[in-house]
C-alpha positions in Angstrom: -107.7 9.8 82.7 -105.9 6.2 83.7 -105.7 4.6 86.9 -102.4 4.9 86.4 -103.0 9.0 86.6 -105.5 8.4 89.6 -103.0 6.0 91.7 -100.1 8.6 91.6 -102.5 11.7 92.1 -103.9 9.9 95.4 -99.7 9.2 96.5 -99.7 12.7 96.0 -102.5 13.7 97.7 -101.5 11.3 100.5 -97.4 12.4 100.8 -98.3 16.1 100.1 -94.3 15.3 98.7 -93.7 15.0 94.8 -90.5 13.7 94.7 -90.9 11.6 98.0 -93.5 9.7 95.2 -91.4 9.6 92.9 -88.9 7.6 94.8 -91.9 5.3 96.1 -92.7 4.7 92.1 -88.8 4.6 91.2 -89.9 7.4 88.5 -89.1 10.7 88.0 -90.5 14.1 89.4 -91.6 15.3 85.9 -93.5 11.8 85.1 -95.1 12.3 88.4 -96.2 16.2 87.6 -97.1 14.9 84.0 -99.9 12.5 85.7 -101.3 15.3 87.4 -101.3 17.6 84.9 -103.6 15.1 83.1 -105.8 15.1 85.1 -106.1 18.7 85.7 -106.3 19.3 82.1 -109.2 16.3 82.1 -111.4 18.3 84.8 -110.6 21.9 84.1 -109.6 22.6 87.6 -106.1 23.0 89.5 -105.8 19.8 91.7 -103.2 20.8 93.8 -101.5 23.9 95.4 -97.7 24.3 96.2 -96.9 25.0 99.6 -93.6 26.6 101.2 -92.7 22.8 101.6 -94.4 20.5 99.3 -98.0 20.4 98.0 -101.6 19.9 99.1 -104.8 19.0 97.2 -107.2 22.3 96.2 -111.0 22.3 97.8 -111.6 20.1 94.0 -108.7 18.2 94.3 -109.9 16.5 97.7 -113.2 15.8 95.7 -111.1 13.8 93.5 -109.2 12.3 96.1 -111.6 11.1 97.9 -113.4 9.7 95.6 -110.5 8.1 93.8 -108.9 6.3 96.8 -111.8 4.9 97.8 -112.3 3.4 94.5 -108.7 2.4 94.2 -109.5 0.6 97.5 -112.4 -1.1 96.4 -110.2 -2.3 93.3 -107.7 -3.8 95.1 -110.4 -5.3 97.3 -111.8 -7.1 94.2 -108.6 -8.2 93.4 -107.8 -9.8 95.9 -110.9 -11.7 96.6 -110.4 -13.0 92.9 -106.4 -13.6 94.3 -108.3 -15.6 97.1 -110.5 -18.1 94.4 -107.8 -18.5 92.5 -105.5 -19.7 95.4 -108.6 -21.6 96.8 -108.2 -19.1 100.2 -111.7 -18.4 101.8 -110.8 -15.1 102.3 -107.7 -13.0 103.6 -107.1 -10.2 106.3 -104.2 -8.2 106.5 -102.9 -6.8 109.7 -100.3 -4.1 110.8 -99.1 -4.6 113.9 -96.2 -3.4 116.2 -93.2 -5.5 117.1 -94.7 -7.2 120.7 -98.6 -6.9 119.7 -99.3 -10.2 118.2 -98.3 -11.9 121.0 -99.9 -9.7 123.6 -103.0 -8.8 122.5 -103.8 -11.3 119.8 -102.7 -15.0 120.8 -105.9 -15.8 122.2 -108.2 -14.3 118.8 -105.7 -15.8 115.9 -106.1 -19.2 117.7 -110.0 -18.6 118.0 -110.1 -17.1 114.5 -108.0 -19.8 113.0 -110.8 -22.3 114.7 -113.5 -20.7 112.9 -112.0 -20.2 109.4 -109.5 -22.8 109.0 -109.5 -21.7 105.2 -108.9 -18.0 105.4 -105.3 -16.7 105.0 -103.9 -13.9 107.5 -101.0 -11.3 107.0 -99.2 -9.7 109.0 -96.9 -6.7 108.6 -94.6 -5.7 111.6 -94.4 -1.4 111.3 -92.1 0.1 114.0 -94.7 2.2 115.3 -98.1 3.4 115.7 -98.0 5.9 113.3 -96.1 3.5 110.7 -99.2 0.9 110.9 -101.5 3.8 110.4 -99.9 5.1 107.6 -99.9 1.1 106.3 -103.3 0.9 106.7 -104.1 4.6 104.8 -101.7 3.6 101.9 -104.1 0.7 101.6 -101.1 -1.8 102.1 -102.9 -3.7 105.3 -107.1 -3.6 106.2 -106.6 -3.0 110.2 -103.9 -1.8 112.5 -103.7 -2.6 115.9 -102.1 0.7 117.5 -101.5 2.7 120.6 -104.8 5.6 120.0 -103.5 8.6 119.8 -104.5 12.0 117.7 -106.4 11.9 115.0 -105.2 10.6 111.7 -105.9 11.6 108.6 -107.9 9.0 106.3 -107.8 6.3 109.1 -110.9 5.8 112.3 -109.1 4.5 115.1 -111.5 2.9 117.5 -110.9 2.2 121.4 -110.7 -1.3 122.4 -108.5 -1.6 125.7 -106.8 0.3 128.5 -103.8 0.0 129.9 -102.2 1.2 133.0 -99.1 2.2 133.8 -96.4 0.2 135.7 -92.9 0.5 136.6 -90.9 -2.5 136.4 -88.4 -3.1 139.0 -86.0 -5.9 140.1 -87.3 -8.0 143.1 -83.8 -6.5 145.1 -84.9 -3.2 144.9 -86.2 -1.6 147.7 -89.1 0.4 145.3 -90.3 -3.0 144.1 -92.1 -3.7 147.3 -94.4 -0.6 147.3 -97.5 -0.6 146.7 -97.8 2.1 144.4 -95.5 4.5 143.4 -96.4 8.7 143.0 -95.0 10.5 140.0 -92.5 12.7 141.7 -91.1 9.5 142.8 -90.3 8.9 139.5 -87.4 11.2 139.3 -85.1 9.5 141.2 -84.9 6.1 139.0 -82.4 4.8 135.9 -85.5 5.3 133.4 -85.2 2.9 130.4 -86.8 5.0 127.8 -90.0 4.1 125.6 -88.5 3.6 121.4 -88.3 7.0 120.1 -91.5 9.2 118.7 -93.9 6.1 119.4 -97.5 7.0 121.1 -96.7 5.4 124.3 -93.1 7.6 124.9 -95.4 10.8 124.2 -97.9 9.9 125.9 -95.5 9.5 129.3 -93.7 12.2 128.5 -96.3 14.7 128.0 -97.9 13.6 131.4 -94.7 13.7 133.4 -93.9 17.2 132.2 -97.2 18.5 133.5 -96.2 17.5 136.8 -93.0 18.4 136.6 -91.1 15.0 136.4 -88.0 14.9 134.7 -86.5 11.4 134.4 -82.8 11.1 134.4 -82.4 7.9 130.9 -80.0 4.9 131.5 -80.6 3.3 128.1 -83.4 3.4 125.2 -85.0 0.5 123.1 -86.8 -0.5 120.5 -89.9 -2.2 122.1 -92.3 -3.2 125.4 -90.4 -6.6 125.8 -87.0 -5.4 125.4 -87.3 -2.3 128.3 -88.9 -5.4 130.5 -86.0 -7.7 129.8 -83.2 -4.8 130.6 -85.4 -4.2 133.8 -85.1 -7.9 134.7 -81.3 -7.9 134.0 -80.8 -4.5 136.2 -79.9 -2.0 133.7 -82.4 0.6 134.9 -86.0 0.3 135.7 -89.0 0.8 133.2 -92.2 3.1 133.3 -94.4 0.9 131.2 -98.2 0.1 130.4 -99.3 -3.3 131.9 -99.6 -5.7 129.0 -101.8 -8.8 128.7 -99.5 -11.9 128.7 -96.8 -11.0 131.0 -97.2 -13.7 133.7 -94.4 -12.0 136.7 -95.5 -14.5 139.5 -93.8 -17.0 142.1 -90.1 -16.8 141.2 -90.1 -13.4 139.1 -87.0 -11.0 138.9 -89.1 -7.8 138.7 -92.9 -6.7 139.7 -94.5 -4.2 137.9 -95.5 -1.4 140.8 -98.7 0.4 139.9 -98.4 3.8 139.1 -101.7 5.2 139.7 -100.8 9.2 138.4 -100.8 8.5 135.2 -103.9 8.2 132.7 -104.4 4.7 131.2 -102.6 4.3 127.5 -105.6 3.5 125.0 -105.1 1.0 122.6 -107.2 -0.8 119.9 -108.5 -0.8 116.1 -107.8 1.2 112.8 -109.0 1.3 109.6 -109.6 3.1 107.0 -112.9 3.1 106.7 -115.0 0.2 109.5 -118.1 0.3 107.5 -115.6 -0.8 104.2 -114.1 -3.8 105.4 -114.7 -7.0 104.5 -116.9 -9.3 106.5 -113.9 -11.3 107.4 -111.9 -8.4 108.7 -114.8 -7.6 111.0 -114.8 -10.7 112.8 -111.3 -11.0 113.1 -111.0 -8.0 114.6 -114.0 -9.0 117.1 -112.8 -12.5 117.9 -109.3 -10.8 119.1 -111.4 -8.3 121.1 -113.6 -11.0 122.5 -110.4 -13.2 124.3 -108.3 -9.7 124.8 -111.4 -8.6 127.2 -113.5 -11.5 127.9 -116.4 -10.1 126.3 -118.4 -10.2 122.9 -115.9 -8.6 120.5 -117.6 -5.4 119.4 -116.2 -2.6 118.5 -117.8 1.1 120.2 -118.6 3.7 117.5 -116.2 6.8 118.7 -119.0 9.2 117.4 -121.6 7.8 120.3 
């Protein structure tokens, strides 16, 4: 048994996909197999179970995944730490976040962060969406993820930090800018700039305009928060949107952002893969963000309380 054998098995594990690994490892399917095979051959027991479309880890194959990520994780951990003396780095945090999120939700806590550890090195990896900076943080690859909470996910806690409302941004010559408040079967009748594709937010909107009936008639689709603002500022359509910190629309603005008080809040906040596990240095970066994001002492709630 190699750590070779336990890295791939926990890929495996992780993609349920053999040959998607082996494309991720630029090796072949059968090399792939052959690693697990080892290992089942080491414990006795069949590791994993083919399914109509790929394969999933047996009741003592989880066992072994478990325990073998976590101590693949702790590895790379120690590595890096010894990366960090060697560089002379007091320490280094890795963060997945979406394309508008750093400068939303995390000016304020980087600057404050920076302050406090003027040694410490941050990364940060832009992922397209949510689900891609969870699955970053899962594949070990980043420590947190800041990400629009949504359903569970395996091998990752997400932990609620913020909420956000939901606004429609509308040019300043529209008549529907200057309501107060907008109702959802209002919504119907706009130029809807849609949300980017399969992220947390556009489900989220969707799901709760199709209980109530709202269909929304698209004008043009993008790729993130900033760019559906900017097209609703240039008059291309108007944008249903959650109200993010650092948008300052005052004296002089093109659009206001009407309140739309029918729809629930969008969640956002904190993942790991395991809180407890992370470093020190992690912890109190991701406090110091939440601590200028809300004003108060940046402590994250336990979801299980």
């Amino acid at each position: 048994m190699t750590l070779d054998d336990l890295r791939v098995f926990v890929a495996v594990c992780e993609s349920g996909n053999l040959s998607a690994v082996a494309r991720d490892l630029s090796c072949s399917q059968s090399a792939v197999s052959q690693h697990v095979k080892r290992l089942e051959r080491e414990t006795g027991l069949p590791l994993l179970e083919r399914l109509p479309r790929g394969v999933a880890p047996t009741g003592a194959g989880r066992i072994l995944h478990r325990a073998a990520a976590d101590g693949i994780a702790g590895i790379g951990t120690a590595l890096r730490r010894l990366d960090d003396l060697r560089r002379g780095v007091g320490g280094t945090v890795r963060i997945a976040t979406g394309a508008t999120t750093v400068r939303h939700f995390m000016a304020g806590g980087v600057a404050g962060f920076r302050t406090r550890h003027p040694d410490a090195a941050l990364q940060f990896e832009t992922a397209g969406s949510s689900r891609r900076c969870l699955e970053s943080v899962r594949a070990h690859d980043t420590d947190l993820a800041w990400v629009t909470i949504g359903p569970p996910f395996d091998g990752v806690e997400q932990r609620p930090s913020c909420e956000l409302p939901w606004v429609l941004a509308a040019r300043t010559d529209d008549p529907i800018s200057h309501r107060p408040s907008i109702a959802l079967e209002d919504l119907a009748g706009i130029r809807h700039i849609e949300l980017p594709p399969h992220s947390t937010s556009r489900l989220h909107l969707e799901r709760h305009l199709d209980l109530h009936g709202v269909r929304l008639a698209s004008s043009t689709s993008v790729a993130d928060w900033d760019t559906a603002l900017l097209l609703a500022e240039l008059g291309l359509g108007h944008a249903i949107l959650p109200a993010l910190p650092g948008w300052n629309l005052g004296m002089g603005a093109v659009v206001r952002l009407v309140p739309i008080p029918g729809l629930p809040p969008l969640t956002a906040g904190w993942a790991a893969r395991q809180w407890d596990a992370l470093t020190p240095l992690a912890r109190e970066f991701a406090d110091t963000v939440l601590e200028h994001l809300t004003g108060r002492p940046g402590r994250l709630a336990d979801p299980a309380r």
